[in-house]
C-alpha positions as CSV (number, residue, x, y, z in Angstrom):
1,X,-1.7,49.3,-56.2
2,X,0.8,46.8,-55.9
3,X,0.7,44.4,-52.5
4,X,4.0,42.8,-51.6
5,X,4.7,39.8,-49.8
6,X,6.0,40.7,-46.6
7,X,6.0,36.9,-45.1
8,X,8.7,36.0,-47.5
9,X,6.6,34.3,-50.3
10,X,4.4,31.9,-47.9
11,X,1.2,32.2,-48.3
12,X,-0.1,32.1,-44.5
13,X,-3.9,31.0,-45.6
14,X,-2.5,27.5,-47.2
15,X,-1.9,25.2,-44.7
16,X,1.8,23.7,-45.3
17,X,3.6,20.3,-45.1
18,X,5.0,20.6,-41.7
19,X,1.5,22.2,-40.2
20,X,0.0,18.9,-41.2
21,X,2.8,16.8,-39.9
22,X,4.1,15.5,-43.2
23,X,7.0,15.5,-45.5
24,X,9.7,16.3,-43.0
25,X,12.3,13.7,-41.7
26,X,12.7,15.4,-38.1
27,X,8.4,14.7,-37.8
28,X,8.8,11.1,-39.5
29,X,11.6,10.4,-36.9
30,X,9.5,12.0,-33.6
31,X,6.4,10.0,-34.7
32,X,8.8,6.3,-34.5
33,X,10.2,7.4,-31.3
34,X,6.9,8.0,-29.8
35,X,5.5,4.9,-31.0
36,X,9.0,2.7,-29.9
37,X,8.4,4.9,-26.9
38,X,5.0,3.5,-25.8
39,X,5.8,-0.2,-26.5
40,X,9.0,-0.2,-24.7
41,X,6.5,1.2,-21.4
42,X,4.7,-2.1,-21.3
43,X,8.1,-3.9,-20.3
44,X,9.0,-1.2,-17.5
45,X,9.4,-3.0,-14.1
46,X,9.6,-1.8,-10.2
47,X,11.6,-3.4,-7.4
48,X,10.6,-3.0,-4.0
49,X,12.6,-3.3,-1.3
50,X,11.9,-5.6,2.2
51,X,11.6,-2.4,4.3
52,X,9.0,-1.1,2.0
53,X,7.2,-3.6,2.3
54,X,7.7,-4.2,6.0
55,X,6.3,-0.6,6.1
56,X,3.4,-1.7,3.9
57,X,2.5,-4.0,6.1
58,X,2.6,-1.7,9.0
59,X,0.4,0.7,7.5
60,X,-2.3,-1.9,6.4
61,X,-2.2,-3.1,10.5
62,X,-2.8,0.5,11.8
63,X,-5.0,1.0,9.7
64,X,-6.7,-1.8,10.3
65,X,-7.0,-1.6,13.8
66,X,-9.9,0.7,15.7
67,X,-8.9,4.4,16.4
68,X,-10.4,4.4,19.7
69,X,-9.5,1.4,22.1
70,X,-13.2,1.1,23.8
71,X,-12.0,-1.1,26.6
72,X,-9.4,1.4,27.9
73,X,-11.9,4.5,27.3
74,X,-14.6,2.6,29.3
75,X,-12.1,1.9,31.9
76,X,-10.9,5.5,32.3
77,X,-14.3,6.7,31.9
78,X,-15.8,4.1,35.2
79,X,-12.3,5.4,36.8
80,X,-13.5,9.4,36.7
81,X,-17.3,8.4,37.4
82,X,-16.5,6.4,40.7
83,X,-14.2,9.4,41.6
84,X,-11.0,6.9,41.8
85,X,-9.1,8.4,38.4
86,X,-5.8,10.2,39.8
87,X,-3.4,12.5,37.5
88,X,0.4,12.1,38.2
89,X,1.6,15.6,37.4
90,X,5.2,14.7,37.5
91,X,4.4,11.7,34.8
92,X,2.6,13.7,32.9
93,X,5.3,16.1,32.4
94,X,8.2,13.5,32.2
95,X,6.2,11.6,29.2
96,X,5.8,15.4,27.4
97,X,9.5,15.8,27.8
98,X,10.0,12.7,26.0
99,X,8.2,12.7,23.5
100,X,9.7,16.4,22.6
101,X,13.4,15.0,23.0
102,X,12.3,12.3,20.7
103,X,10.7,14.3,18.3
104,X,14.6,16.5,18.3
105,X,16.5,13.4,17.6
């Protein structure tokens, strides 16, 4: 019985050169750039503006400060106890059409 070499006379059980990363320019060439590529990172350097930072800043105050103001809540909540806490319909309503037109703009 003669067996032929169908994979074009490589044997597939040897592992070759270029499996092992060696003996090929294009592999050599990869490995430098990868290695130029990682000490040229070190130097890499980031800008930021003034209004990032001004927004920074902003976001470190709010979230800084409490989310629930307990001086207004106890006021509101003394207001509805005593019977003395009035809604304004009409402001209610203007201050929700507000905010939507603001949200649109």
């Amino acid at each position: 019985m003669d067996i032929k070499n169908i994979l074009g006379g490589s044997n597939p059980y040897v592992q070759s050169k270029v499996d092992k990363g060696e003996g090929t320019e294009a592999a050599s060439a990869a490995k430098a750039k990868a290695k130029a590529k990682s000490q040229s990172a070190s130097g890499d350097r980031v800008s930021v503006s003034s209004d990032a930072k001004l927004v920074a800043e902003a976001a470190k105050a709010a979230q800084a400060s409490p989310d629930i103001r307990v001086d207004r809540v106890e006021a509101l909540r003394a207001q509805v106890e005593s019977g003395s806490y009035n809604l304004n319909p009409r402001r209610i309503a203007e201050k929700l059409v507000a905010s939507d037109l603001d949200f649109l703009r």
